[in-house]
C-alpha positions as CSV (number, residue, x, y, z in Angstrom):
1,X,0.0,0.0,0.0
2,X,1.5,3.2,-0.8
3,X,0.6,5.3,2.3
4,X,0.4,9.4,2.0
5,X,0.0,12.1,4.0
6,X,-3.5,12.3,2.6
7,X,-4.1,8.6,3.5
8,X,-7.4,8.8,4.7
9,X,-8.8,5.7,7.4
10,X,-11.9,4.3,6.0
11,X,-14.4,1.9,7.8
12,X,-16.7,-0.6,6.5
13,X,-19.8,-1.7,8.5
14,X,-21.4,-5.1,7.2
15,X,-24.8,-4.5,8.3
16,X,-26.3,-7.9,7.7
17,X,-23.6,-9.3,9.9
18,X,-20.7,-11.5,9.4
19,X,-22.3,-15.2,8.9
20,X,-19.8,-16.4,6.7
21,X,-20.7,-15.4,3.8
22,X,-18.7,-12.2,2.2
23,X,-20.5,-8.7,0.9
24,X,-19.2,-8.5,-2.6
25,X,-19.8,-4.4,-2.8
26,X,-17.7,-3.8,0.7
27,X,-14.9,-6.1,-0.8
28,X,-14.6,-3.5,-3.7
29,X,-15.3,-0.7,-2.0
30,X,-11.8,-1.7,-0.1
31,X,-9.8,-3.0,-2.9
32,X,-10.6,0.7,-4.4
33,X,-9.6,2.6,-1.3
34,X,-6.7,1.0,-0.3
35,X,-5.3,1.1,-4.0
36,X,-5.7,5.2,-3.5
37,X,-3.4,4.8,-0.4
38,X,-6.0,4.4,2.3
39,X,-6.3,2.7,5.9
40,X,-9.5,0.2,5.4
41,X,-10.6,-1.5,8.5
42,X,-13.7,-3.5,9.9
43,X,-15.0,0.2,12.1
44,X,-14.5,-0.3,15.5
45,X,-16.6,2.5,18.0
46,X,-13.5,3.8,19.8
47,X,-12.2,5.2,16.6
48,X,-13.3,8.3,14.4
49,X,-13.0,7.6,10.6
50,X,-12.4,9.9,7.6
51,X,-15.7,7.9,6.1
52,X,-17.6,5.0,7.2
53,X,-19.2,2.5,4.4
54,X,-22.9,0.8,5.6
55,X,-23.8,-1.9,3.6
56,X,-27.1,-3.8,3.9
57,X,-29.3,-6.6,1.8
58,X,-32.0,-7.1,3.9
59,X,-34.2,-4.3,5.3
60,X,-35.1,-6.6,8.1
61,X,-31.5,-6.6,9.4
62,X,-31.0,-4.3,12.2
63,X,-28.8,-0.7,12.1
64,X,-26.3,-0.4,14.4
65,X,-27.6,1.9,16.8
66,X,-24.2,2.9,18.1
67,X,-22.9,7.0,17.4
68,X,-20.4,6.5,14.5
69,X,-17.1,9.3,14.5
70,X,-16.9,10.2,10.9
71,X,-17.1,13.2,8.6
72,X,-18.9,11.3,6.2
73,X,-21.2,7.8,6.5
74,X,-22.4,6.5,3.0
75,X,-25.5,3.9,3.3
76,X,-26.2,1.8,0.4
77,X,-27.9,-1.7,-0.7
78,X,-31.3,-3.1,-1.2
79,X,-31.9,-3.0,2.1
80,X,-31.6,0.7,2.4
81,X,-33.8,0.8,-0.6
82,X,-31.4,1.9,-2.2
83,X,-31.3,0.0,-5.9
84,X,-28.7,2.1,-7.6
85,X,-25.0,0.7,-8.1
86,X,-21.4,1.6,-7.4
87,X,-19.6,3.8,-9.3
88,X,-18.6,2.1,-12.4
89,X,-14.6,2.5,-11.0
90,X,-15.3,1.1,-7.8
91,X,-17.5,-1.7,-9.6
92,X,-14.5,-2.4,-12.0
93,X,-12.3,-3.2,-9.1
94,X,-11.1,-7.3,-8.2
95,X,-12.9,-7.8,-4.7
96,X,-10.7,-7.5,-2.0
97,X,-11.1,-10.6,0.1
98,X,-8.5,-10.1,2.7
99,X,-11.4,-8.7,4.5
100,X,-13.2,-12.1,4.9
101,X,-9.9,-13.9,5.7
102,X,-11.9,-17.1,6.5
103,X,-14.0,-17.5,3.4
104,X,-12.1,-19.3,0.8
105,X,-14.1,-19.3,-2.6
106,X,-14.9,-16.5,-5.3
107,X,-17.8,-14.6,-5.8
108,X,-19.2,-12.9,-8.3
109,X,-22.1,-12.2,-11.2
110,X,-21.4,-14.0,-15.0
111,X,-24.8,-11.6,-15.6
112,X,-26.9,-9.0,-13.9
113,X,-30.4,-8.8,-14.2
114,X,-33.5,-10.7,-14.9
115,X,-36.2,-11.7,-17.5
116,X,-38.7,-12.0,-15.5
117,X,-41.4,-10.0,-13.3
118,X,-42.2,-12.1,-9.9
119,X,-43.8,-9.7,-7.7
120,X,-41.5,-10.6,-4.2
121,X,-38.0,-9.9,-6.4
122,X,-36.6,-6.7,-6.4
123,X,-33.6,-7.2,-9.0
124,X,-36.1,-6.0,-12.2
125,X,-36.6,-2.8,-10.1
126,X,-32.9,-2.5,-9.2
127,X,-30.8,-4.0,-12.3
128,X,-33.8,-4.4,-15.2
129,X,-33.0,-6.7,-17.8
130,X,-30.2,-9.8,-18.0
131,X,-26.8,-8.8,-19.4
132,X,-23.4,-10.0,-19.5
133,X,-21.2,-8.9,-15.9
134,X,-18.1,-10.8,-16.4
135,X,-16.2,-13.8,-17.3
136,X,-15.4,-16.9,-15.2
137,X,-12.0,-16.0,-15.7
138,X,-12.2,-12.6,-14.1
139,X,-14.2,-13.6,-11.0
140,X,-12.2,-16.9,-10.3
141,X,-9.7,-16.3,-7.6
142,X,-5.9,-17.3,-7.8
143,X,-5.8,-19.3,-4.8
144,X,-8.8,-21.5,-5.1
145,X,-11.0,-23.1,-7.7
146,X,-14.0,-22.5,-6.3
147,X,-16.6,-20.1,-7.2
148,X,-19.8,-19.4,-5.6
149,X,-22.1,-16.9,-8.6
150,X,-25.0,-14.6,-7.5
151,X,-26.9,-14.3,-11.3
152,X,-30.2,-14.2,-11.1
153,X,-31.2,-15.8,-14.0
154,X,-27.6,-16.6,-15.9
155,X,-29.7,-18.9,-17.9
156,X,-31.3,-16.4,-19.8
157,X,-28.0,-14.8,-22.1
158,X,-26.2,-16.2,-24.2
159,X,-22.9,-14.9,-22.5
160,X,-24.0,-16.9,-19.4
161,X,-24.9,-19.8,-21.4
162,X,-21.5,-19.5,-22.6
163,X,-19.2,-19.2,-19.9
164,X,-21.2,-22.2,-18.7
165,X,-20.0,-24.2,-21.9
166,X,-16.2,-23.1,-20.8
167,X,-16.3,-24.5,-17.5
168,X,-17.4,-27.3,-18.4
169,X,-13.8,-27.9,-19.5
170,X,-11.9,-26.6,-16.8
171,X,-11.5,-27.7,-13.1
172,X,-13.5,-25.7,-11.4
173,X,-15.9,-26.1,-8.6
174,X,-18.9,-24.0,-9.1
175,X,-22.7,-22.7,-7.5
176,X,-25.2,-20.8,-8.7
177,X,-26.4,-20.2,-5.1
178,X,-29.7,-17.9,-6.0
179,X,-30.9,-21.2,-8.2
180,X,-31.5,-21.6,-11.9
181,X,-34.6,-21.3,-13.9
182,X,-36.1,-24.2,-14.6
183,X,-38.5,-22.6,-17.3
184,X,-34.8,-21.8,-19.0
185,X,-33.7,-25.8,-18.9
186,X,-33.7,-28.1,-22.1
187,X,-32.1,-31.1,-23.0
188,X,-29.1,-29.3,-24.9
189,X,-28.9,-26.8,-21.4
190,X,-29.3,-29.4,-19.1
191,X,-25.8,-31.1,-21.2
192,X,-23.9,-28.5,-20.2
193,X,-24.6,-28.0,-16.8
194,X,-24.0,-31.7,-16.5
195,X,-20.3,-31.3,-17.1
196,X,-19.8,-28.9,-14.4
197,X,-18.6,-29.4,-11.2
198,X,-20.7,-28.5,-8.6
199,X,-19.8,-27.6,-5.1
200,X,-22.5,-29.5,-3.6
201,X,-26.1,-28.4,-5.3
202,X,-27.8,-27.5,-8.7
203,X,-30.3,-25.0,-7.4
204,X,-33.5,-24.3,-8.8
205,X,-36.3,-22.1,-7.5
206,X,-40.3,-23.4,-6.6
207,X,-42.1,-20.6,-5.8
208,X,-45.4,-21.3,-7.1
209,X,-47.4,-24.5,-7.9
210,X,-47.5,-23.0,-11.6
211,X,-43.8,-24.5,-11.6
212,X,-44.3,-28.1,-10.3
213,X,-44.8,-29.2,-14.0
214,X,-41.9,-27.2,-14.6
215,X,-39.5,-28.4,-12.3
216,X,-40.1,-32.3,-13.1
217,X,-39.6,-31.3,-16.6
218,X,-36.1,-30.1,-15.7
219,X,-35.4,-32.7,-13.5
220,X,-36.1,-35.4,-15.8
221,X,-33.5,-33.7,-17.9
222,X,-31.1,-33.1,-15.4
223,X,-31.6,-36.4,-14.7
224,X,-30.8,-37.4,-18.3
225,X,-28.0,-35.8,-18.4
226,X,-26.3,-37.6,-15.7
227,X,-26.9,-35.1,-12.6
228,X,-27.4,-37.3,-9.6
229,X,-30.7,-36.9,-7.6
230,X,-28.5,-36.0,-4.5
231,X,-27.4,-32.8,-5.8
232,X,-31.4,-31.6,-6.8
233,X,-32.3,-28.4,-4.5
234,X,-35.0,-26.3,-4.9
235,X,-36.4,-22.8,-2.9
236,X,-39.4,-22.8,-1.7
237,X,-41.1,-19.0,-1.2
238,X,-43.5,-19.8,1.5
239,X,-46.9,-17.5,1.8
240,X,-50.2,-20.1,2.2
241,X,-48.3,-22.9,4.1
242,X,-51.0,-25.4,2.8
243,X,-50.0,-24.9,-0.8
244,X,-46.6,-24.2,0.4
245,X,-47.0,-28.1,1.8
246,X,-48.3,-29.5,-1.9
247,X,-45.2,-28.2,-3.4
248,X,-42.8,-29.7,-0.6
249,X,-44.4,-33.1,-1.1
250,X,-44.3,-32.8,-4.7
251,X,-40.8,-31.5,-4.6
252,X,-39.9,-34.4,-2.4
253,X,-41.4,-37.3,-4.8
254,X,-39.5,-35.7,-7.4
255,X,-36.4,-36.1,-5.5
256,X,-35.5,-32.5,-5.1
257,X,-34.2,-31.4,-1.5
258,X,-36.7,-28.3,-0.8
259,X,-35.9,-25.4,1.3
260,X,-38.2,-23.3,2.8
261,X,-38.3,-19.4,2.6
262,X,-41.5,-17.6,4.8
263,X,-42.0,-14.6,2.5
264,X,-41.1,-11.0,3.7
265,X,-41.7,-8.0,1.9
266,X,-39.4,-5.1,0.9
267,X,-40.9,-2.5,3.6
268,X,-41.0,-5.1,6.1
269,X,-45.4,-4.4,6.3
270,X,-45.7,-8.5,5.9
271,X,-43.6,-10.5,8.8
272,X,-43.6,-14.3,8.7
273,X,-46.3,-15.5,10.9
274,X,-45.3,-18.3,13.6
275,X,-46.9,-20.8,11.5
276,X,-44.8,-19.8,8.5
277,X,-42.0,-20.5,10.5
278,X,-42.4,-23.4,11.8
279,X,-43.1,-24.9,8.0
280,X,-39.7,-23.8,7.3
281,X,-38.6,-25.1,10.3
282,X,-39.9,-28.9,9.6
283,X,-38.9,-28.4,5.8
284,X,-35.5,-27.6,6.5
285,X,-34.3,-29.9,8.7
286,X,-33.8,-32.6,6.8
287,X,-33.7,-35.2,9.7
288,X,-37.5,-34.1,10.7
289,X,-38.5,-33.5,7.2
290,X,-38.2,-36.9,5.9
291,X,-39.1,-38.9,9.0
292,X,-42.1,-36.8,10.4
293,X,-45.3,-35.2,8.4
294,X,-46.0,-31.5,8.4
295,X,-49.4,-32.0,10.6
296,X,-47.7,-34.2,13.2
297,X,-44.9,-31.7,13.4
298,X,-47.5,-29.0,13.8
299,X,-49.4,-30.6,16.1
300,X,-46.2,-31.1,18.5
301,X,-45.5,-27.7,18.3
């Protein structure tokens, strides 16, 4: 780092907390400081700071409540409602992942955007329609072949479609963690996500019974293709938790792993009732799930 006397010492706040999982806009945020000379650091209260970064995903996470010493605080993220994006030269910058010393993989977006309109997403509203990000190349780290991708629909460009193709042919570990749509999967698709290697899971996403037929279509030809039953996920957005229940039993004949998400909304006006919770609760752990019906659970409860 080339330190001068205008250095100034920047602090990041990860408002959504640190679970394990890194926050791809604070990473660059540091790479770009610290290439201009500055002092980046997790903020701690005792100290004042030149500027103070808060970034948050979920408006349901809480503030930090504590008085913050800076000149400047800049808020940003969906969960400040705020859907615009960094500044192209900040967004241009390699994520600095010294800041998450403990998480090992790379992350990053093949594609931004979407295709499609579902009513409880936000990324239409806040990044509008699917085009190419970056290459597998750019996002994968030197020191580990592991990527973890955040695309929201990477099925739906060609320049996804593509990079797909390529790593087919490399060793790489890859997962599209916010799932694949199914609507988007044929035989020829289904091919080339077969010769991937997956961390663990090939997500896709069941938020309606509309996709049930949808889903065992692309499970038969995920199937064909050679992906293993054990690696079928799916979401689960949870609202009725009686329809929610058709769809985990459907999911569950199919051989898909389901996990369950109680819906919230984006200005927090619809909380997850207790019974919504407790669905997820009994759909995500496994060891319940698959030894103990939704009504018996319920009725234990």
């Amino acid at each position: 780092m080339n330190h001068t006397k205008d250095a100034r010492r920047i602090g990041l706040v990860d408002v959504d907390g640190h679970n394990g999982f890194p926050n791809l806009a604070l990473m660059r945020i540091s790479a770009w400081h610290k290439a201009r000379g500055d002092t980046v650091e997790w903020w701690d209260g005792m100290l004042s700071y030149d500027r103070i970064y808060m970034s948050k995903v979920f408006t349901f996470s809480l503030d930090n409540d504590t008085v913050m010493q800076a000149d400047e605080i800049i808020k940003g993220g969906t969960g400040y409602r705020d859907y615009g994006s960094l500044p192209e030269e900040i967004e241009a910058m390699p994520p600095d992942y010294s800041i998450y010393p403990r998480y090992p993989y790379a992350v990053g977006f093949l594609t931004r955007g979407c295709i499609r309109s579902c009513p409880w997403c936000i990324v239409p509203q806040k990044e509008g329609g699917v085009r190419p990000a970056a290459t597998w190349r750019e996002i994968k780290r030197p020191d580990s072949r592991t990527i973890i991708f955040l695309d929201n629909n990477v099925l739906a460009h060609e320049h996804g479609l593509q990079q797909i193709e390529e790593m087919g042919h490399v060793e790489v570990k890859v997962d599209f963690n916010q799932g694949l749509d199914a609507r988007l999967i044929t035989p020829e698709i289904a091919g080339l996500l077969a010769k991937l290697h997956w961390v663990k899971y090939v997500r896709l996403s069941c938020d309606t019974s509309d996709m049930l037929p949808v889903i065992a279509q692309a499970v038969a030809y995920l199937r064909e293709a050679g992906i293993g039953t054990h690696r079928l996920w799916s979401y689960m957005l949870v609202q009725d938790v009686e329809e929610a229940y058709h769809r985990a039993l459907v999911l569950k004949a199919l051989g898909v792993k389901p996990f369950a998400q109680p819906y919230r909304d984006y200005d927090n006006r619809c909380e997850p009732t207790e019974e919504q919770k407790q669905f997820a609760r009994w759909v995500n752990r496994k060891e319940i799930f698959y030894t103990c019906g939704w009504h018996e659970y319920r009725q234990r409860k």
